[in-house]
N, C-alpha and C positions, 0 to 999 in steps of 0.2 A: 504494500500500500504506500502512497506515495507521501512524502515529511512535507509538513505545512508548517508554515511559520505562524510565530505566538499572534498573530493578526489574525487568523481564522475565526468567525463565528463556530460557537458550542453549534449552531443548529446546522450549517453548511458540514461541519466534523463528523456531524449522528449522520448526515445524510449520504456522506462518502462509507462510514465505514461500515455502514448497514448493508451496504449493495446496491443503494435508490442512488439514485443522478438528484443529484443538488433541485435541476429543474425540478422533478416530477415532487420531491420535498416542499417547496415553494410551492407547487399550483394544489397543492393540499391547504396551503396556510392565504392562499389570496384569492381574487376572484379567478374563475374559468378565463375570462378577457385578455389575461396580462400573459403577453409573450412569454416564452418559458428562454433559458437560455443555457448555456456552457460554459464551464469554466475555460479558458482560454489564455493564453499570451504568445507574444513576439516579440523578437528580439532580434538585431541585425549588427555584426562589426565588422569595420573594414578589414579587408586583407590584400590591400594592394601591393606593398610592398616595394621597392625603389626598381627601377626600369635595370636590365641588365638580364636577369634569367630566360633562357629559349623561352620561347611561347610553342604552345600545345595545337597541333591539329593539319599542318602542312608540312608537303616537301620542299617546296620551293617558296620559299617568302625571305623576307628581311629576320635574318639572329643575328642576334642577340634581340632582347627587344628595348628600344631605343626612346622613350617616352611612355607618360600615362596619361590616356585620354579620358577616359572616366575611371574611376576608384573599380574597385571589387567587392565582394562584401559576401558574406556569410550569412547564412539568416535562419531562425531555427523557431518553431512553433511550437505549442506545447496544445493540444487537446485532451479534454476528460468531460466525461461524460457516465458517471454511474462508477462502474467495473471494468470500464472501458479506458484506456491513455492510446495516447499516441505522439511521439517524437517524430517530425519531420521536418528533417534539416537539408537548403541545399544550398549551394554556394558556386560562385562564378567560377566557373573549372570545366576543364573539357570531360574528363569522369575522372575514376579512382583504382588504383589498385584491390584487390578484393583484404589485402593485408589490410591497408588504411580504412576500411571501409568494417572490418572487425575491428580493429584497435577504437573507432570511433562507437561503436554500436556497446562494446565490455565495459567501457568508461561510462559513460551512460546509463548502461543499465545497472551497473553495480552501484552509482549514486543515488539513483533513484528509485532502484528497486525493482523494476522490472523487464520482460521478458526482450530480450536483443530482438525478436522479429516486429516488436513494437517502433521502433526506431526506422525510420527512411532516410535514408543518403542519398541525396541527391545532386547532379549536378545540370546547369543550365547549358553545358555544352557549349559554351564560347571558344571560340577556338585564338581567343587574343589572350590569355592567361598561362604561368607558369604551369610545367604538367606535374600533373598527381599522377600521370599513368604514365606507361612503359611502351608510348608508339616508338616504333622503329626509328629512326631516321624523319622524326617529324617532331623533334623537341626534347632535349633531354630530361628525363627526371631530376626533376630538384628536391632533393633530400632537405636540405636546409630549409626551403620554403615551406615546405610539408611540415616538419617538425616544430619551427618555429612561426610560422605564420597560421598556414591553414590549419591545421590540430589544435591550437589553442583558440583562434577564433569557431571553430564550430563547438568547442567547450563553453566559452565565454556567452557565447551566442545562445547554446542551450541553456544555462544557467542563467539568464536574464529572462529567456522566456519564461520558463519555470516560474521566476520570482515574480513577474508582473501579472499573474496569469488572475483573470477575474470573471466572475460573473458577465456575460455577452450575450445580446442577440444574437441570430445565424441570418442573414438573406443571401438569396440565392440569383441564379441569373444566366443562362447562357446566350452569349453574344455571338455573331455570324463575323467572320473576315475574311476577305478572299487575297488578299497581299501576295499570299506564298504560291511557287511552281512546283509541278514535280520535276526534279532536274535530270531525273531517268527517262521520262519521257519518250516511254514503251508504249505499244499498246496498253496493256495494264495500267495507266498512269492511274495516278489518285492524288486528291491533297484533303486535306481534315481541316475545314473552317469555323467549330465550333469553339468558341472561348470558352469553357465551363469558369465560374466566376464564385466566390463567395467574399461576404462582405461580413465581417464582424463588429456592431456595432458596442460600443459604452453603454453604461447605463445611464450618462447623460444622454447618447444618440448620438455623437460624434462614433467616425468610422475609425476605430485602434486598428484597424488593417482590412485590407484586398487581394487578396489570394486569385488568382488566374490563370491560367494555361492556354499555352499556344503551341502548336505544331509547326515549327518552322529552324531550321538548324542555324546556331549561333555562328555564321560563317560570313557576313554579309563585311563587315567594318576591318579587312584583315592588312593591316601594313605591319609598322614595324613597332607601332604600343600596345600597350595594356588596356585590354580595354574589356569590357563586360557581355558588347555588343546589343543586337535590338532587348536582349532581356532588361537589362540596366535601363536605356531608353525606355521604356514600358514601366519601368519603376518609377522611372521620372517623371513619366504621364503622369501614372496614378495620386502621386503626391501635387501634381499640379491641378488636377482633377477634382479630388477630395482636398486634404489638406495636407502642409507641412509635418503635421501631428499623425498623420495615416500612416501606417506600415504596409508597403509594397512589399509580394511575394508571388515573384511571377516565378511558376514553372517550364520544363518541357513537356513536352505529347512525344507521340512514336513519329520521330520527325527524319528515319535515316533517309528518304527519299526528297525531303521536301527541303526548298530553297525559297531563299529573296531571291528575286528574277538578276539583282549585281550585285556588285560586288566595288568598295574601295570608291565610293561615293561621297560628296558633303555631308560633314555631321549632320546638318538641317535634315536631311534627309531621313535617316537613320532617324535622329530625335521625334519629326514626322511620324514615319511606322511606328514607332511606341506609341505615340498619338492614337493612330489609327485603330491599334488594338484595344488599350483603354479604354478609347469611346465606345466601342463595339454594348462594354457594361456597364459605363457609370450611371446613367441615366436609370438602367432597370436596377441599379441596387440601389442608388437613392431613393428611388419612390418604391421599389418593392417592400412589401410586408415581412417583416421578420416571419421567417419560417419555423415546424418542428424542427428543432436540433436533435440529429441521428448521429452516432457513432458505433462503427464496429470495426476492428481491426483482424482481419484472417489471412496466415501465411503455409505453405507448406513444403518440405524439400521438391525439387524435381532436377533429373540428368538428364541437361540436352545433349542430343548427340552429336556428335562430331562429324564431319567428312573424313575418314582417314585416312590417308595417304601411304601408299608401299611405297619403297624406293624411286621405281621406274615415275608413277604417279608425282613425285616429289621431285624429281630431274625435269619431267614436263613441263610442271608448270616453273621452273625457274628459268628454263631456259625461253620459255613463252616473254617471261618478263623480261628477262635480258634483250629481246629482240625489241621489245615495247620500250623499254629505257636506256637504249645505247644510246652512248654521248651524255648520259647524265648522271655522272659522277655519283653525285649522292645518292640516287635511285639504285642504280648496281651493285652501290655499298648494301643496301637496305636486301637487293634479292639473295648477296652474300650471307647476309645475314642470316636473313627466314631458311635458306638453305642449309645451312650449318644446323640451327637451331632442328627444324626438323628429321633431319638424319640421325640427329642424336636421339630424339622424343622416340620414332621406331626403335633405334638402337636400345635402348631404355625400357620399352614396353610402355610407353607412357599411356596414362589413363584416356580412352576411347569418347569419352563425355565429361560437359562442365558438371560438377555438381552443385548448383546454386540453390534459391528459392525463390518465390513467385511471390507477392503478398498483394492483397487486395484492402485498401481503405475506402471503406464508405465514410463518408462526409455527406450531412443530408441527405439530399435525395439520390447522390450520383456514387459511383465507384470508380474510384482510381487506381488501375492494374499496372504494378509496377513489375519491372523484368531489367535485368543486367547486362543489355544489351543496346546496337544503332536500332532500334527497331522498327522495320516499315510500317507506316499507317493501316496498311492493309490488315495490320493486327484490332483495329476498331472494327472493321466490315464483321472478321470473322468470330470476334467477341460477339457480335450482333446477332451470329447463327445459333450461340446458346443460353443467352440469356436476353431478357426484354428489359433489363435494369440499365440504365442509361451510362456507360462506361468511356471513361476514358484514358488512351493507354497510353504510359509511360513511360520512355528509357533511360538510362543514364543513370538507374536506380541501384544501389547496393554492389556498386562495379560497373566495370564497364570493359564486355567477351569479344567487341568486335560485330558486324552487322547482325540482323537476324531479315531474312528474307521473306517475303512467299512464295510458294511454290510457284507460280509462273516465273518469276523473275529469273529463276535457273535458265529456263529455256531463252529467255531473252538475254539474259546474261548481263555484261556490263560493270562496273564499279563495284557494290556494292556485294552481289552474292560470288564475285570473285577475287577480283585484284587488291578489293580489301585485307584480305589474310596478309600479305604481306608485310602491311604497317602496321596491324595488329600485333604479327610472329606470333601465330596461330592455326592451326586451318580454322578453313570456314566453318557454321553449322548446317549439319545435316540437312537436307532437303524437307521440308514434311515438319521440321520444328517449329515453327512460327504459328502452323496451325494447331500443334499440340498444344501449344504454350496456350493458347486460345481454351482449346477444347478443358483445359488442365485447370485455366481459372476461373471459369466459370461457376464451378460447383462453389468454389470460394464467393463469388460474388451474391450465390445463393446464399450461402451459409451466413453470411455479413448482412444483406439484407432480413433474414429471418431473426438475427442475432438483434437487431436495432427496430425489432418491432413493425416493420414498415412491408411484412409478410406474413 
């Protein structure tokens, strides 16, 4: 159960440690009329850190990185609701190592008491920030950054949520935007324009924060600074939007397909798009009605499968790339690499599949399926085929394995369900995963909505 500080009311205390939600306590002691709410906080620290560390997410661009164009930041929520917690933290970062991504979850849950698949890690996929992860030849890892910057600001960040965390209304809201391409632009093409939004109000009625997502990859702003990219922008809206006092917490969706149509444009520009997404909700969550506040949190192991590569299989495609990247130093370095690394992985007997977990957060009315992967949009279509709960998918979450595809995309081929592996230094996933991963969280999505009452 989670430690409250000597400020807590005796009657909000009987109501947590009985098993009732604070709310349903209250709509016992006031009129039927009076919105019920959640306990709740945010908290945000900077983690910019001085210009000089590779930046995360290309081959070919300006390193070192050479300026800061907008800050970084960290930002971490705290939800509870009854029997129910929920830690989700995400932060300007391309993703995470699955190490960093445990050390973050043990700390956490051993301070506060509960269960590590409670905890979201997230990252907004910016590709203008020091890396947390291990791409090949597209940014080194920085260990110092990690340990002194990002690790303590998603601590700091968690623990200011925690502390501020208060009685909230919920409203809710999904906005429409049509901004992003699919930059595969296959047959199969797709792009995901729904903004899922929530707005947490005071119990003045002032907005303590705006929560949002967008489907669209942090790749648009990429020279040689730090920079947050369209999510940070978006943040900016919102605080322009609402007010200086509002906490912006914009997420990713399953964005490994979808793109800004450029690239390396006027800030105006960029700062615009945030605009653009923003507005998509401000309007329905100011005048929307405080909704019921739901919460349920369900996670569960799953082993995506690998493609796996024999020898023969492993020479092919290295030598495919060498043909696709002669003359480009750094790229040949990168097929050396994967190569080496893969001969050894057979030689080794390395393990055939990732073992990760899946976990599904309901918040209100909708569910947010997260997975540890680029994951294509195409994963919202196929969430669609088993459940009628309103979902929206997310990657970037709890690591970060390298794309996850649909099955057409094999046959179409391209970027993503191939020549990705390379800067990953991994094979790809198996054919057929994306739809499992689907099929696999679904039941979760039931189990969550029947858990929160709202089945």
């Amino acid at each position: 159960m989670s430690n409250f500080g000597s400020g807590i009311s005796r009657r909000t205390f009987l109501g947590i440690s009985t098993g009732l939600s604070t709310s349903l306590l209250f709509a016992e002691q006031v009129p039927a009329n009076v919105p019920q709410t959640m306990h709740f906080g945010i908290a945000s620290v900077d983690i910019t850190g001085k210009p000089g560390p590779e930046l995360a997410g290309f081959l070919a661009r300006v390193q070192p990185s050479t300026g800061i164009h907008r800050p970084l930041f960290a930002r971490a929520a705290f939800l509870e609701q009854g029997s129910e917690r929920l830690f989700w933290l995400i932060a300007d970062s391309l993703g995470y190592t699955p190490e960093l991504v445990a050390r973050v979850k043990k700390h956490i849950a051993e301070k506060y008491d509960l269960e590590p698949w409670r905890i979201l890690v997230q990252a907004t996929h910016t590709h203008s920030a020091p890396s947390a992860s291990r791409l090949s030849s597209c940014g080194e890892y920085n260990e110092n950054y990690v340990e002194t910057i990002l690790l303590p600001g998603f601590f700091r960040a968690a623990d200011a949520a925690k502390a501020n965390a208060e009685p909230c209304q919920m409203v809710e809201a999904t906005g429409q935007c049509a901004i992003s391409i699919d930059r595969r632009n296959k047959p199969t093409k797709h792009t995901e324009t729904r903004v899922p939004a929530i707005g947490w109000k005071r119990p003045d009625g002032s907005f303590k924060a705006v929560m949002l997502g967008y489907t669209m990859h942090s790749s648009s702003y990429v020279n040689g600074d730090i920079s947050p990219d369209w999510p940070g922008a978006t943040a900016d809206a919102i605080r322009e939007l609402f007010s200086q006092e509002t906490e912006p917490f914009v997420f990713q969706g399953a964005c490994g397909n979808i793109n800004y149509p450029k690239k390396n444009f006027p800030y105006e520009e960029l700062a615009e798009c945030g605009r653009i997404i923003a507005r998509t909700v401000a309007d329905l969550l100011k005048k929307g009605a405080p909704s019921t506040p739901s919460l349920a949190v369900r996670a569960q192991p799953i082993d995506v499968q690998l493609d796996y590569l024999d020898l023969k299989g492993i020479e092919e495609f290295a030598g495919r790339m060498r043909s696709s990247l002669a003359g480009n130093a750094k790229g040949l370095q990168a097929v050396a690499i994967w190569e080496d690394w893969a001969k050894n992985y057979i030689d080794h007997n390395g393990p055939r599949s990732i073992k990760t977990d899946i976990a599904v957060a309901l918040i209100g009315n909708r569910a947010f399926v997260t997975s540890p992967f680029e994951t294509l949009s195409w994963m919202n279509l196929e969430l669609a085929k088993h459940t009628n709960v309103e979902c929206f998918a997310m990657g970037y979450t709890n690591g970060c394995y390298n794309y996850l595809s649909h099955d057409a995309a094999y046959d179409e081929g391209g970027y993503e369900p191939d020549t990705s592996r390379l800067w990953y230094c991994n094979f790809r996933m198996k054919r057929g995963e994306l739809e499992r991963l689907a099929e696999n969280s679904a039941p979760l999505v039931e189990a969550a909505t029947k858990a929160a009452g709202l089945k």
